[in-house]
N, C-alpha and C positions, 0 to 999 in steps of 0.2 A: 504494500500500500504506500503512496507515495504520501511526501511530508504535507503537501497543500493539503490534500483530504482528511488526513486526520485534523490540523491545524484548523479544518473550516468547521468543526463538530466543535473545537471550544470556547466559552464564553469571551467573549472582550476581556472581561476581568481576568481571566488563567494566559491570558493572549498578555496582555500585559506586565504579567508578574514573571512570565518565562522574559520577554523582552527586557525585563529590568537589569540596567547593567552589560547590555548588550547591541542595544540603539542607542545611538546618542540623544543628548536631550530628553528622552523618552519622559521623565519624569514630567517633563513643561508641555507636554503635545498631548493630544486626543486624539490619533490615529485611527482613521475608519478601520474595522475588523478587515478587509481586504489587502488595506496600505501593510498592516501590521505582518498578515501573515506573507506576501512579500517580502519586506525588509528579512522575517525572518529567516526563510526559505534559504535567502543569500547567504546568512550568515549560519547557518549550522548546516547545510549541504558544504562545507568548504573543510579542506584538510587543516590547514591553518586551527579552525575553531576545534576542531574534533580532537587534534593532537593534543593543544593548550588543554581540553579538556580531561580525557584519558591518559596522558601518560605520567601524572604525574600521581594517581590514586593510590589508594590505600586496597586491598580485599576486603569485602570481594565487589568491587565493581568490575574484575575481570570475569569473574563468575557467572555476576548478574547476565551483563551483555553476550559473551560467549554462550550461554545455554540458548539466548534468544536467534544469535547467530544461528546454531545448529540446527532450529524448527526451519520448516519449509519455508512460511506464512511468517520468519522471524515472530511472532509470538507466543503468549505463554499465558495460563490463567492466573489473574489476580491472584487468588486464593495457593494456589499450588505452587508457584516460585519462590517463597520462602526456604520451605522447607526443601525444595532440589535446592539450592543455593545452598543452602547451611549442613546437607547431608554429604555434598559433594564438597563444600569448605576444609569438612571435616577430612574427605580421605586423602587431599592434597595432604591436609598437616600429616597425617598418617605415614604419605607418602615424603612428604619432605624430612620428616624424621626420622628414616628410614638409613640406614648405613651409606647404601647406595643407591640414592636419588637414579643416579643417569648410567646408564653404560658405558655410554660418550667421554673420552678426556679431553675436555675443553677448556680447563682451568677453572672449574665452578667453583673454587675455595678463594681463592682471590676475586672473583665477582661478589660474593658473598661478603668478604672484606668491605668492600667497596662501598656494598649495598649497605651494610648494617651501617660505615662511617655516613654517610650521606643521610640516613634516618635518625641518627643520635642526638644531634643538635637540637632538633626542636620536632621530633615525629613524624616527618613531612619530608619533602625533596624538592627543591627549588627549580628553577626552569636550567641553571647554570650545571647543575648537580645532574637532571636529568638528559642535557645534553652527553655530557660527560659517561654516564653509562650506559647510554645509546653506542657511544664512541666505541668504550669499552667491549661490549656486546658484539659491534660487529666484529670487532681486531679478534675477539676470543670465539666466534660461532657462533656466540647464544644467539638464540631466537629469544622471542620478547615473553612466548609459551615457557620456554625453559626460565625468565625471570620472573613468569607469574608464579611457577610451583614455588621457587627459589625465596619469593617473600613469605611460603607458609614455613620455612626453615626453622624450628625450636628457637636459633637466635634473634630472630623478626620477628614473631608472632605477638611476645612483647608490648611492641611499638604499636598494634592495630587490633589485638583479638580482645573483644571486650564486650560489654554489653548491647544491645542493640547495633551490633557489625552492620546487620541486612540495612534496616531502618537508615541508620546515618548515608551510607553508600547507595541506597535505592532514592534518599530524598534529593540529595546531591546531584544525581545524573539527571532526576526529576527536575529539578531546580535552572539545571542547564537544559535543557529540550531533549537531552539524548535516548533518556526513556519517556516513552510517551505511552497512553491510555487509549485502549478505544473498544468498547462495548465489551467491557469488562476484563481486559485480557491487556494487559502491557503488552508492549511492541515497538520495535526498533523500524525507521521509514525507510524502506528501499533503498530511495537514493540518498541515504545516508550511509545505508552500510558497503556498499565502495572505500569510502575515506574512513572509516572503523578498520575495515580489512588490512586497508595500505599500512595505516597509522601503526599496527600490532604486527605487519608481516604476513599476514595470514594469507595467503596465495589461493589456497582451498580449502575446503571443509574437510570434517574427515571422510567421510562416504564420497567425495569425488577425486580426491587422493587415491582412498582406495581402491576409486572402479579405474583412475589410472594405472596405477601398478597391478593391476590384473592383467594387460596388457601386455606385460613385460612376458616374458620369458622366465622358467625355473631357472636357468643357467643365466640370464641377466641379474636377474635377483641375488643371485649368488654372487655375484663377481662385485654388484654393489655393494652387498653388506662386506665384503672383504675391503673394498675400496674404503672403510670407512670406518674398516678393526671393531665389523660385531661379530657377532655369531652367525657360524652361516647353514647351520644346520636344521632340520626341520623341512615341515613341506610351504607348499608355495603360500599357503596363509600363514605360517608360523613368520616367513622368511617379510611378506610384506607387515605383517602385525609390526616386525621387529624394526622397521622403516619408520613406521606411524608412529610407535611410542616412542619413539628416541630424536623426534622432531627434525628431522633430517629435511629440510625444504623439498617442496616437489623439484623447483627448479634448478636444484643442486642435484638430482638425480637425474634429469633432463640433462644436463650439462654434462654426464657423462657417459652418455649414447653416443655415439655415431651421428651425424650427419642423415645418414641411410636408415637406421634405426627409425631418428624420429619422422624420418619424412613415412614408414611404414606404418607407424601408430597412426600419424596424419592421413592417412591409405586407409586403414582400417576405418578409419573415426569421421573420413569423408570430409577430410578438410584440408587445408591449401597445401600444396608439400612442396611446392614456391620458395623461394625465401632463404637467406644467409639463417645459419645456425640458431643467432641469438632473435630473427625473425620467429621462426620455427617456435622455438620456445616460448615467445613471447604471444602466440598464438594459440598451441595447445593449454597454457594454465588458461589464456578466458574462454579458451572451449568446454574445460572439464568446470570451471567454475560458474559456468551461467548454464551449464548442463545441455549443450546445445551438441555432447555427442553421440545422446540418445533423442534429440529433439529430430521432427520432422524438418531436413534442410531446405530452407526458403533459400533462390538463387536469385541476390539483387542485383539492379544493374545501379554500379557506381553512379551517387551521382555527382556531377561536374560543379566543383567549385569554383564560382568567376575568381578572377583572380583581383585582388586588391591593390592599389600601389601603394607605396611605403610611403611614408613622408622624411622621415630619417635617416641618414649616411648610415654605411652597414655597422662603424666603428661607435655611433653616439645608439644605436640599435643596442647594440649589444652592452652596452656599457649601462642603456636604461633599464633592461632586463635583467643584466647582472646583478642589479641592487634590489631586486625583489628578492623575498624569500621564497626557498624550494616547496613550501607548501602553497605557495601563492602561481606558483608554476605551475603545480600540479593541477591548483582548481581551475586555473586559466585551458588548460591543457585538456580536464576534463569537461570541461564546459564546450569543445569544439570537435568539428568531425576530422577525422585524420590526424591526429596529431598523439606519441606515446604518449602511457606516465610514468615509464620508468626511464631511466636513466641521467648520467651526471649532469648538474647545473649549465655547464657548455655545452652539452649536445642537446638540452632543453630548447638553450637560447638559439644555439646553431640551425635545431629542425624550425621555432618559429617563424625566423629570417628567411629559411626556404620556404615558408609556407605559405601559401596563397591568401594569408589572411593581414591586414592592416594593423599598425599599431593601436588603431581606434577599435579594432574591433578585439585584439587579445586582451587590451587593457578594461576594454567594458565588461568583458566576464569576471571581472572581482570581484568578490562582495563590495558594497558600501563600505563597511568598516575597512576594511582591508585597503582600500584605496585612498581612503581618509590619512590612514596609517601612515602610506608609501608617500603623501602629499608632503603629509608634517616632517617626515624625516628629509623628504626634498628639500625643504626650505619654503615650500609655496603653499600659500592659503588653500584652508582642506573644507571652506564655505561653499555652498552649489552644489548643482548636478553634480550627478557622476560623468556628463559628456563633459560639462565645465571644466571639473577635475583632470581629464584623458587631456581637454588642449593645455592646461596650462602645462601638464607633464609633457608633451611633445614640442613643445614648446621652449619650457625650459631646455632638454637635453637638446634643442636644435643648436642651441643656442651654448653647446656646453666649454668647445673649446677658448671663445669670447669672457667666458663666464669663470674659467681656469686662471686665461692671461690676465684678466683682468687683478685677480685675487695676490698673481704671483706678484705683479707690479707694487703690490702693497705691502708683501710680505717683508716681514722682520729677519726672513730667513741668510740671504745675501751678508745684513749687517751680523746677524749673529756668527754665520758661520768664520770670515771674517775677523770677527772681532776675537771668539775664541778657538779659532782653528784647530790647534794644540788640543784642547779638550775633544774634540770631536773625534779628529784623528786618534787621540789615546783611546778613546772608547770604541770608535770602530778600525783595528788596524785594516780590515779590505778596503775601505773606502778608497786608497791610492789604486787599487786594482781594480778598481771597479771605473775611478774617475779614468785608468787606460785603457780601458776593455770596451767601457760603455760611455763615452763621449754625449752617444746621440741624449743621452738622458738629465731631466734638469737635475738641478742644485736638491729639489725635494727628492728625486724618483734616485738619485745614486745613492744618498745616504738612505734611505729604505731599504734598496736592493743590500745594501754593505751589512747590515744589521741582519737583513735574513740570512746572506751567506754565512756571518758570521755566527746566527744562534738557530742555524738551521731548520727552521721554521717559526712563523710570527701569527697568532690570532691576530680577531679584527681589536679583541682591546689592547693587545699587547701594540699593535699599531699606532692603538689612538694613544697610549702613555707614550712614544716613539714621537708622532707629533707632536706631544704636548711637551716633551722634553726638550727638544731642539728646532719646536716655534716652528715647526713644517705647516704649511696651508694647505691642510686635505678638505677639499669642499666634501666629500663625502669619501671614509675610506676603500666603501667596496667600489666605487667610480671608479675616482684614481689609479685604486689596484688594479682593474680592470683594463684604464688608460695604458699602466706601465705595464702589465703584458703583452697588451697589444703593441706596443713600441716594440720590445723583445720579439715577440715572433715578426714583425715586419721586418730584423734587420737581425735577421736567422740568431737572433740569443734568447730562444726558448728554455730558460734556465730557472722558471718557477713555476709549480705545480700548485693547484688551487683544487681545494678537501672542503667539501663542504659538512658540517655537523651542526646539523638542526637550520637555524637561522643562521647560520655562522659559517663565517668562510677560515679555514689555516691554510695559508701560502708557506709553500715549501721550498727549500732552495734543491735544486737538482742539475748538479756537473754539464755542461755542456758535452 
């Protein structure tokens, strides 16, 4: 059921109270029931809201929302999800107290480190903190599955198991829109749980996991669980069971077929067998997860995107897409036909630029809020339409290299460096190799580059104390950064690699 529908069954009054803290102004405005469930619609259909939401809880809001996940219809009876939540709460703890959690050696003792320092302070995990063990998570394997068992751990439990667990965690998701009510039966909205899925990892359920690895071969299956130091004994349901419980990604099993392999499942499954490797892949998880490999195949004819023109140089493009966040990509990305949503922040930007679509038109798929957001961080008034908003931002970035020179003309930089050379110099010894190397780059973009050479990778705050220390004029650091790579690959010194985690970029320094 989608979000409008149920949204149209509830009072003004519940319309508003979900709204609160989530529209701006809302307090001072009387929004017609329609206006309301609009703005909402925007704003909790988007990966951005959903992440901010879920990844920083407590259990079991993992519990809640996954059982609803696993129904067809995602819902569940009022009455009866209590007690599935708190009986299943229960055999995680069971299970996380258990000697041997995982089969898997993926470092879960140092995750757990991690996790418990992060909860100590004050019960809770900050947005900084839950960056940080997303980081962690991916460098070690964990899946987000394997960090929900991991907080019923004897040493976490602690921190969250207590009276009324369900109550607190069911009002909360209540509170934000995520769980929602409708003719007796709580229920998560279609087009919400896309960006639920994304946001936790979840590629498939488990019944369509399952009927993919049905697929395979006895002797595939074998050679995967070796590939991955389980057990590989048993017959072909023991061999896929041992796949499913030990969270092994679908597309981590995908990735290690053949080429020929997967284009046979695609054979089998009637669907495209077309396509480079990570196409292929990227194909059959939303085949087996929209279940469209037992569905009657409908044969559409593509339809033809006119094509848009840009109003942007490809360099002030990319550099204004840069500065959004990856969740802002993503619902841009979802909100349009043809365009992934997986993959890194440059091949985000790189497919948009190829895409027959306008910056007017990627930029108008944001939420309100979300636009609002990317305004204020511009520097440009975030009052008006959302078309208002889209020109002043194309606008602004038309306008970006004028709006650079202008800044540097003013800058304190010149006289300070200058005046204490010596200091600078002592603090970054590269700088003299970088001021031979890299010429083409100003007086801000050398001593940047010298610092990341020198501390082998810089976040975006580490940048902004970086600025702040040596009076550098970064109109925006993820621009900028973006400006000086682009110099670098125009003038073949691709020598920094750009990580993105979370909202956040880390630039890497990497050897020519």
């Amino acid at each position: 059921m989608q979000l409008r529908t149920i949204l149209e069954t509830y009072p003004v009054e519940v319309l508003e109270k979900i709204a609160a803290n989530k529209i701006s102004d809302i307090a001072h405005l009387k929004l017609p029931s329609q206006a309301l469930i609009q703005e909402l619609s925007e704003i909790l259909c988007s990966r951005s809201y959903i992440s901010n939401v879920l990844s920083l809880r407590q259990p079991p809001s993992y519990t809640i929302v996954s059982t609803l996940l696993e129904q067809e219809d995602y819902a569940y009876d009022v009455l009866s999800l209590k007690p599935k939540v708190l009986a299943e709460t229960g055999v995680l703890l069971t299970k996380a107290a258990s000697k041997s959690i995982f089969q898997a050696k993926k470092g879960y003792d140092l995750y757990l480190t991690m996790l418990k320092a992060a909860w100590e302070l004050d019960n809770s995990v900050d947005r900084s903190e839950a960056n940080l063990l997303a980081t962690l998570r991916n460098e070690l394997g964990i899946s987000y599955q394997e960090h929900a068992i991991l907080e019923h751990h004897p040493d976490m439990a602690p921190f969250w198991n207590g009276a009324n667990i369900f109550e607190r965690e069911r009002n909360y998701l209540m509170a934000k829109g995520i769980l929602l009510t409708f003719e007796g039966r709580y229920v998560l909205s279609e087009d919400m749980v896309p960006f639920i899925k994304d946001v936790w990892g979840i590629e498939m359920d488990s019944a369509d996991y399952r009927r993919f690895l049905s697929y395979l071969t006895v002797q595939q299956l074998e050679a995967m669980l070796k590939q991955f130091n389980f057990p590989s004994s048993g017959d072909k349901e023991i061999k896929i069971g041992t796949l499913i419980r030990n969270f092994i990604l679908p597309s981590s099993v995908m990735k290690q077929l053949s080429l020929e392999e997967l284009r046979e499942i695609a054979r089998d499954t009637k669907s495209r067998v077309s396509g480079t490797k990570d196409e292929l892949v990227a194909n059959l998880l939303s085949m087996f997860d929209s279940h469209a490999d037992f569905k009657q195949q409908v044969v559409e004819t593509p339809r033809e995107i006119p094509i848009e023109p840009k109003s942007l140089e490809e360099r002030f493009f990319h550099i204004l897409f840069a500065n959004l966040s990856n969740e802002d990509l993503y619902d841009i990305a979802s909100r349009l036909t043809g365009l992934h949503l997986s993959g890194t922040k440059q091949k985000r930007v790189d497919e948009f630029w190829a895409s027959p679509y306008s910056e007017r038109t990627l930029l108008l798929k944001l939420p309100n809020e979300s636009l609002r957001a990317f305004c204020e961080k511009s520097g440009i008034p975030k009052n008006g339409d959302k078309k208002q908003l889209v020109e002043r931002l194309i606008n602004k970035y038309a306008h970006f290299d004028a709006i650079v020179e202008k800044n540097l003309e003013t800058s304190r930089l010149g006289q300070l460096v200058k005046a204490d050379e010596a200091d600078v110099r002592k603090d970054l010894p590269q700088l003299e190799f970088v001021e031979r190397d890299f010429h083409f780059l100003s007086a801000d973009e050398r001593i940047v580059l010298s610092a990341i050479i020198e501390l082998k990778s810089l976040s975006e705050e580490e940048l902004d104390r970086l600025a702040s220390r040596y009076d550098l004029n970064w109109v925006l650091t993820k621009a900028c950064m973006a400006e000086l790579i682009e110099k670098l690959k125009q003038n073949q010194k691709d020598v920094i690699k750009m990580r993105s985690v979370g909202d956040k970029n880390i630039y890497e320094y990497r050897a020519a």
